[in-house]
N, C-alpha and C positions, 0 to 999 in steps of 0.2 A: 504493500500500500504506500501510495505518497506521501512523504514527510512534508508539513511546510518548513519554510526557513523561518527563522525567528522575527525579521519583519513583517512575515507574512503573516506569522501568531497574533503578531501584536496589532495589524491592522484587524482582524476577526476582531479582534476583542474591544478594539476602540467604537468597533459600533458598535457592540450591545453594553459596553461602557456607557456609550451613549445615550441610547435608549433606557436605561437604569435610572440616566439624569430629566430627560428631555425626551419626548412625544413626536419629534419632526422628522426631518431628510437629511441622513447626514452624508456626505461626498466624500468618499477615497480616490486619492490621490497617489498613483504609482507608476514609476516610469516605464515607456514600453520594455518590454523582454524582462521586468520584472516579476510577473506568474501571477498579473490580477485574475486569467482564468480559475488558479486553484485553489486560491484565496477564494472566489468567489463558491467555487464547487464546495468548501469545506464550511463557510458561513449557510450554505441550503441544510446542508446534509445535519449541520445542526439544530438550525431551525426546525424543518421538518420530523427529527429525532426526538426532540421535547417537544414539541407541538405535533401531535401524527395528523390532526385536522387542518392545518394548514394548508391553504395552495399559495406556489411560488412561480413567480413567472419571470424570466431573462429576457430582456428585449435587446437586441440591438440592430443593423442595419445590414452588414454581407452575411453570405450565407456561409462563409469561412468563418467567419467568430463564432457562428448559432453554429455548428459541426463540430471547431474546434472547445467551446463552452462544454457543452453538450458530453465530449469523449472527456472530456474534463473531471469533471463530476461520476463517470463510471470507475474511470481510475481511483476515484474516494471512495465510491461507494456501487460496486459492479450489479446490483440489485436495486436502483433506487429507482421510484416510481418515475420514470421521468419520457417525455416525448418532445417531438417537435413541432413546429408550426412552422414553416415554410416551406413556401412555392417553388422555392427555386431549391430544394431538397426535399421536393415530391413529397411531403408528411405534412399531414393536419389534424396533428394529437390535440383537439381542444378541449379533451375531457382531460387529459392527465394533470394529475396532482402537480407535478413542477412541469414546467414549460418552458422550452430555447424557441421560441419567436423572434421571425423578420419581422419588424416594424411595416415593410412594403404590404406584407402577407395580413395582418392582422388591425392595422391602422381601424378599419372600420367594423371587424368581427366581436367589440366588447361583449355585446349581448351574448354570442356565442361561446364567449367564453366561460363569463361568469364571473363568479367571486374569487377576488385575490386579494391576497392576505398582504404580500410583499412585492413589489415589482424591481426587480434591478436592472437598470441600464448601464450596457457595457459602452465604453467611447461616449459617454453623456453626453460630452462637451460640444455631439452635432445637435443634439434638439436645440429647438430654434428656441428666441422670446418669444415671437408670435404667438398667436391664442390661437391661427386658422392654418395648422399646419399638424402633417399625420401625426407626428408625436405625442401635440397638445393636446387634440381631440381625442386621443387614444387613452390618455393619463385622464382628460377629464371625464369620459365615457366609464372607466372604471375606477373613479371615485364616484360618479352617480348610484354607480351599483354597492362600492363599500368606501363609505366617507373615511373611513378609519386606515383606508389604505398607507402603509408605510413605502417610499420609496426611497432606494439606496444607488446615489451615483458612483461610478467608476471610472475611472479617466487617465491619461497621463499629462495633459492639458486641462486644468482646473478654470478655462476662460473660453469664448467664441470670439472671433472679429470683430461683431458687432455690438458687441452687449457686455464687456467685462466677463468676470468674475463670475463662475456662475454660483457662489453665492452671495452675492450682493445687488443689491436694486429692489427696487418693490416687488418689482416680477420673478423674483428668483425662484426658483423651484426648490434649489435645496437650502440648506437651514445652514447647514457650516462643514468644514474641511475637520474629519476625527482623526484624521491620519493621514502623511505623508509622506513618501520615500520618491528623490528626485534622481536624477542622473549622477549627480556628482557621488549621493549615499552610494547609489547602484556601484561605479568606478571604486571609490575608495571601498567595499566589503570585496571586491573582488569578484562578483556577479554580473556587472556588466564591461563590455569592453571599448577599451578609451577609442575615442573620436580625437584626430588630427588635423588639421588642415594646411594645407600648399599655397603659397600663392597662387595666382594667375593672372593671367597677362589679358584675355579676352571679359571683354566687357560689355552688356548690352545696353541701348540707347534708351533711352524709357518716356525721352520728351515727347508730350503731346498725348500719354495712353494715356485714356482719362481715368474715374472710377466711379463703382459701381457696387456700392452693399459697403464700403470700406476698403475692397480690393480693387486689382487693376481688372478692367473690363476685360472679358476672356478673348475676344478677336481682335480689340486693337493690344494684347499683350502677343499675341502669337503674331499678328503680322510685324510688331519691330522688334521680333527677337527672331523668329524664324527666316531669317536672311541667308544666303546659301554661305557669304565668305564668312560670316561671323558661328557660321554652326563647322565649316571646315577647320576653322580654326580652334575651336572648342573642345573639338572631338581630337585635333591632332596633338592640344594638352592634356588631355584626356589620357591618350593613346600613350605619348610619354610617361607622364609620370604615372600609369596604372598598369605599365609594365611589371612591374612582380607581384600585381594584383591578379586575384582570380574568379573573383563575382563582381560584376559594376552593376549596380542599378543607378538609371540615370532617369530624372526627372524632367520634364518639358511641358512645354508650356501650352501644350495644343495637342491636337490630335493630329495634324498635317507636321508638326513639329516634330514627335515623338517619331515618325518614319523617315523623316529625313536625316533625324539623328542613327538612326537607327541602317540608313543605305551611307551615312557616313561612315561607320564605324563599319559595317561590311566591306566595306574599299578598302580597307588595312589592311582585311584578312580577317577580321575575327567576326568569332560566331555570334549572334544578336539577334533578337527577335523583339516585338512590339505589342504591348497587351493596354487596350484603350476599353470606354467604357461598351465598345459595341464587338469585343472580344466574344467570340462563339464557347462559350462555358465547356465544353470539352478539348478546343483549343487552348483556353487560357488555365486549364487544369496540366496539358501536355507540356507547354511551355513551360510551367513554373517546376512541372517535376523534374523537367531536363536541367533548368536551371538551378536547381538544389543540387543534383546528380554533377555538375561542372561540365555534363555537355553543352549547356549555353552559356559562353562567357560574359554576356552582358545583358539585360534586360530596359528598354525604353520604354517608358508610361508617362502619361500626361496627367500623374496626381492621382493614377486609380490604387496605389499600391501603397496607400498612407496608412492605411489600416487594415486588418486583418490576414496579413502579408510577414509569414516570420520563416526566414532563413539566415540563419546564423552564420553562414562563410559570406553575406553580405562583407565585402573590403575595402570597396571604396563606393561613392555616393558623389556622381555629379547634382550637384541644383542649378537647374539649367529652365527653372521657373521662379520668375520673381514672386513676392506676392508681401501682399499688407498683415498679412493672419501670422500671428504670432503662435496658434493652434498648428498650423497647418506645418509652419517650419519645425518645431517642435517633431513633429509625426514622422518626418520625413527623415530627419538624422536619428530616429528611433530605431529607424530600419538597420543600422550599420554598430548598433550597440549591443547585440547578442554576442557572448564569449564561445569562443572554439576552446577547448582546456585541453591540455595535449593530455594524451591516450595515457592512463594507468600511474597517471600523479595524484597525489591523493590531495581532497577539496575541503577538507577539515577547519581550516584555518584560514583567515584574510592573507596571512605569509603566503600560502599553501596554493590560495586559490589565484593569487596575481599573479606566482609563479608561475604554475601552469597553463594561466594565459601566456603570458611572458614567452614560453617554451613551445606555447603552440605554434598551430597553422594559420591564426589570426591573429597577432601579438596588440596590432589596433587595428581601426577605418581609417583609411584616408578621405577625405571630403574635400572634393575641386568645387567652391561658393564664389562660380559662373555669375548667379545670380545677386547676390550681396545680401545676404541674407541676417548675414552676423552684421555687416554694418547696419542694416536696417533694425533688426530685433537685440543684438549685444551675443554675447555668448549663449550657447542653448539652457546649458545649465544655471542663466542668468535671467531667463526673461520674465520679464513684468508684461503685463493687459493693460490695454486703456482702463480709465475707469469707465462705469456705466454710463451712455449719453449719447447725443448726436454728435456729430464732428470726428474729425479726426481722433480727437480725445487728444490724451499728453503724450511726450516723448517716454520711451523705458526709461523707469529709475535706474540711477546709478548709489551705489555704497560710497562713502567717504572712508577710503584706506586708510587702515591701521596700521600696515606693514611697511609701507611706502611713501618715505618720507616728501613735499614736497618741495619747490624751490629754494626755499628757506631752511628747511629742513624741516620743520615738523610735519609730527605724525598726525593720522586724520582719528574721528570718534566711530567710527561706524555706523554712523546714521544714514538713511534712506532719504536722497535727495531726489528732486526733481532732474533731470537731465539737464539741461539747460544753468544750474546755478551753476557760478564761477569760483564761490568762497563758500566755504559752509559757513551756516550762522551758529553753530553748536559750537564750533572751535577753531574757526577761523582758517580750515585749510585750503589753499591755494591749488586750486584744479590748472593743468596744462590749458593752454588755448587749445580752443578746437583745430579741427582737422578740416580744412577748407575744402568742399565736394569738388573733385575736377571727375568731367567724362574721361574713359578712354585710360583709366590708370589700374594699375597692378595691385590687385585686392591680394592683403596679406595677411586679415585680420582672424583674430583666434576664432577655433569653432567655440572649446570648453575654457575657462577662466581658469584654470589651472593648467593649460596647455605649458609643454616642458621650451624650454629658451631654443632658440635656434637662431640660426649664421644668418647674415643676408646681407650680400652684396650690397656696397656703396655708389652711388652713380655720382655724384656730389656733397657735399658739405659745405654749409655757410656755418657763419657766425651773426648775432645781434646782440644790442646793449638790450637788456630788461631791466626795465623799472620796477625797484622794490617797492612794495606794499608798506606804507605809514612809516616807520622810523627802522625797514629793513632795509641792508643793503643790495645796491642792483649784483645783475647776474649774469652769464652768458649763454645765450639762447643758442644751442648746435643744434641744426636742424641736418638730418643726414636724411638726400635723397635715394631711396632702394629700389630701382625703378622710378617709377613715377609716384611711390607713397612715401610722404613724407615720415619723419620719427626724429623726437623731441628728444632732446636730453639739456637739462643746467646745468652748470657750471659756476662755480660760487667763487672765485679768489678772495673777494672782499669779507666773506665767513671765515667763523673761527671753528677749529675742530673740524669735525669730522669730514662737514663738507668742505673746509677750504683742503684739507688733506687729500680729497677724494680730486678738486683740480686742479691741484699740483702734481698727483700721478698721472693724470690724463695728461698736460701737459710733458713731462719727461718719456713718457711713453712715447708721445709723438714729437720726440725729437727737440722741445722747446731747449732753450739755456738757463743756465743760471744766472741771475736768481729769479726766483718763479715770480711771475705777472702779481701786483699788490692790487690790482684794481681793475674792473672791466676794460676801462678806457687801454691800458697798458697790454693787456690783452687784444685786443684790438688791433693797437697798432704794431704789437711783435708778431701777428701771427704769419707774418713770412718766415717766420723761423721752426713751420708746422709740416709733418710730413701730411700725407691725405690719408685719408679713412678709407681702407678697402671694405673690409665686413665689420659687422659690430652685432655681437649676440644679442637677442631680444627676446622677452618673457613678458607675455601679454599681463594685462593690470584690466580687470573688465573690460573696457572697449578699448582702453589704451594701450601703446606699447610700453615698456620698463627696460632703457638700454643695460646689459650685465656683464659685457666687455666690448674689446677692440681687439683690432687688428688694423696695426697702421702698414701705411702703403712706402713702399721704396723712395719717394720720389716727393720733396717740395710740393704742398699746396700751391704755394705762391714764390717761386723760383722767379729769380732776375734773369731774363731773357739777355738783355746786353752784355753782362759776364756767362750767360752761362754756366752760372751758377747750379753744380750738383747737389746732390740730398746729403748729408753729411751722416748717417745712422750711426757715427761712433757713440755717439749720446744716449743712445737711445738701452743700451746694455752697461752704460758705465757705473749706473745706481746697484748694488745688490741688495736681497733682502733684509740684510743684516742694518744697511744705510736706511733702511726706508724705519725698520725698530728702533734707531736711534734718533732719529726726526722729533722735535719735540711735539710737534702741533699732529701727529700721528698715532689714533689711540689706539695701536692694534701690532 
């Protein structure tokens, strides 16, 4: 019989915790490839267990989740009174005591079903506000029958597009979140597997798509993304960097999209097939087994495969659909978070169980964010909902870091800011200037918020004076272009400690003289005496980058052309570390 895991105990229990306290709707919250199916199988099997007069009913939307719910629950309980309702799985048990219902299939059958006790909806998070849509009517039809009815959400996305939160607003349906396990919990226990991501170089144009519900309208999103140079180019980053990948599911923004991607990535050589919403259900059953099997190396869909779709050698994950749904992006890098554990290592332990990721055939996803997804929503394991309302609503909150000191050096409170503020009003920390939007530049930004530092090429480096904040001292502004994305770093001479020590090594490192720059302006005007910035390691900071070394270049920034003037790098090895521990203003 199925064990659950212990978050999984602990979410059981937080609903009937709940209900102990309170009468209402309470919403669980679990990240995809979590096991809310067994979770869910083992809260019936209880119910139904001390209550034998109970009926329970599962709703949700494909006929993949009511099949896999369904075998779910037999695994708990191989005898339980249980059938199905759905069309599209030829079964219309509406007598049975618990019930796996399509929503499509049963929308309007209340009557015929009757009295339930408990309704749970798997992927909550698609029932609409609206009061005239199949969900609503279906939820209200059977409270007319039993007003007492209890409903329990299930979700890995706790908000819609349109509406927030789905418990908050007048219209809410559910009462409050009893429990919650997110993607980071999932990564740090060792049960789900880390998400990465690549820059890239392809970008799609978006001026002029209008919007529609909150999102981008679906035909003018697929006519200015679906352009042939910008999908050959796509696919041919694709193609690179998903060379020692072995499952691609790639996301499109169309259904005319999804095949052109799809005779793209056939021109390579490799093998790819297309499954859209008018996929012939014995087709789209053949495809997906081959694609688990790794006779299909790549899979294109145009959004159908957000949910109810679990294959765990998933390895990389183009998004190659823009979109405003902070639900939807969420669903989509869901797909690429099931762990591969290599074969006959034992899963006992968080040590135990990241190793054996680590040693597998899946060690993480790669994620090509074609789209900008993360620039638009922040890290996955980061995102915030509009609040409830019309408009746009707000930008995602950002946290005011604790760990990462800012220009001045202090550290932030961690409090939950608006995006947009510049200073926290809690403790005064000094947020980076934003990042100015240019078309047509090289997205480098983190998928997860704890994504590990990596190298990236320097294309340029400036320098500017910053003006300090009320009676702190200015600073120096390095802006290193990587590509076309910019990435901020200060530089403080006129600080004492930690951070003037910290530009006085950056200077020596790159080659400066002695004695180190006393002031921005001196700065400034020495820096011909700087070699150039080739790489410099970066370890994203929520939506920001956090520069965490260098690597200086051979060669003069700013070399005098009239002499001829070479790079001089004796300097640059003539400090050792023993010089740097005897340095007063150096506490380390």
């Amino acid at each position: 019989m199925l064990k659950l895991r212990d978050y999984q105990e602990r979410a059981e229990e937080a609903v009937f915790d709940y209900w102990a306290e309170e009468s209402g709707n309470p919403l669980v919250v679990k990240a995809t490839g979590t096991g809310k199916s067994l979770t869910m199988a083992s809260l019936i099997k209880r119910l139904v267990s001390n209550w034998p007069d109970m009926r329970v009913m599962v709703a949700t939307h494909v006929a993949e989740l009511i099949e896999q719910n369904y075998l779910e629950l037999l695994g708990v309980w191989p005898f339980a009174p249980a059938g199905i309702y759905s069309a599209g799985l030829n079964r219309r048990d509406a007598k049975a005591q618990i019930i796996f219902a399509g929503i499509q299939t049963v929308h309007n059958k209340a009557a015929k079903i009757g009295h339930i006790d408990v309704l749970l909806v798997d992927e909550c998070h698609l029932i609409p506000m609206a009061d005239n849509t199949m969900y609503r009517r279906f939820i209200d039809a059977l409270l007319a029958i039993n007003p007492d009815m209890k409903i329990v959400g299930l979700t890995a996305t706790p908000f819609r597009l349109d509406s927030g939160r789905l418990d908050e607003g007048d219209d809410a349906l559910f009462d409050r979140v009893v429990f919650e396990y997110g993607i980071a919990d999932g990564i740090r226990d060792g049960y789900l597997c880390r998400l990465f991501s690549l820059p890239t170089a392809t970008e799609y144009d978006l001026r002029g798509v209008g919007k529609l519900g909150g999102d981008y309208k679906q035909n003018a999103l697929q006519a200015a993304v679906d352009k042939d140079d910008t999908t050959k180019s796509a696919v041919a980053e694709t193609v690179a960097k998903g060379a020692d990948r072995r499952s691609w599911l790639l996301f499109c923004s169309g259904v005319d999209h999804a095949f052109h991607v799809r005779d793209e990535i056939r021109a390579h050589g490799i093998t790819c097939e297309t499954i859209t919403g008018e996929t012939p259900k014995d087709e789209r059953r053949r495809i997906l087994e081959d694609f688990k099997a790794y006779r299909i190396r790549a899979v294109t869909n145009n959004s159908v495969l957000t949910t109810g779709f679990n294959h765990k050698g998933v390895d990389l994950i183009a998004a190659m659909r823009p979109t405003k749904s902070a639900a939807l992006y969420i669903q989509m890098m869901g797909r690429g978070t099931r762990p591969l554990y290599a074969p006959g290592m034992p899963l006992d332990t968080v040590e135990q169980r990241l190793a054996a990721i680590a040693a597998g055939p899946k060690p993480n996803c790669l994620v090509l964010d074609f789209a900008k997804l993360v620039d638009e929503h922040g890290p996955v394991d980061m995102v915030e909902p509009k609040t409830p309302g019309k408009g746009d609503g707000e930008a995602p909150i950002k946290i005011c870091p604790q760990e990462i000191p800012d220009a001045s050096g202090k550290h932030g409170c961690g409090e939950k800011l608006h995006a947009s503020v510049r200073v926290c009003p809690g403790c005064g920390y000094q947020f980076p200037e934003p990042e100015k939007k240019v078309t047509a530049t090289a997205s480098g930004a983190p998928i997860l918020s704890t994504d590990e530092a990596k190298w990236r090429p320097v294309t340029s480096r400036r320098f500017d004076f910053h003006e300090g904040k009320g009676d702190k001292p200015p600073s120096v502004k390095v802006s290193y272009m990587c590509g076309l994305t910019a990435i901020r770093e200060w530089l403080c001479p006129q600080h004492q400690g930690f951070a003037k020590s910290k530009a006085d090594r950056w200077w020596m490192q790159h080659g400066g003289q002695r004695p180190f720059p006393k002031s921005v302006l001196e700065w400034l005007e020495r820096q011909s005496e700087l070699l150039t910035t080739d790489e410099i390691s970066v370890k994203p900071d929520g939506r920001y980058w956090t520069v965490i070394d260098h690597k200086p270049g051979a060669e003069l920034a700013h070399a005098d052309n009239d002499k001829e003037r070479q790079a001089d790098n004796d300097n640059v090895t003539q400090i050792s570390d023993q010089d740097w521990r005897d340095m007063q203003d150096v506490p380390f």
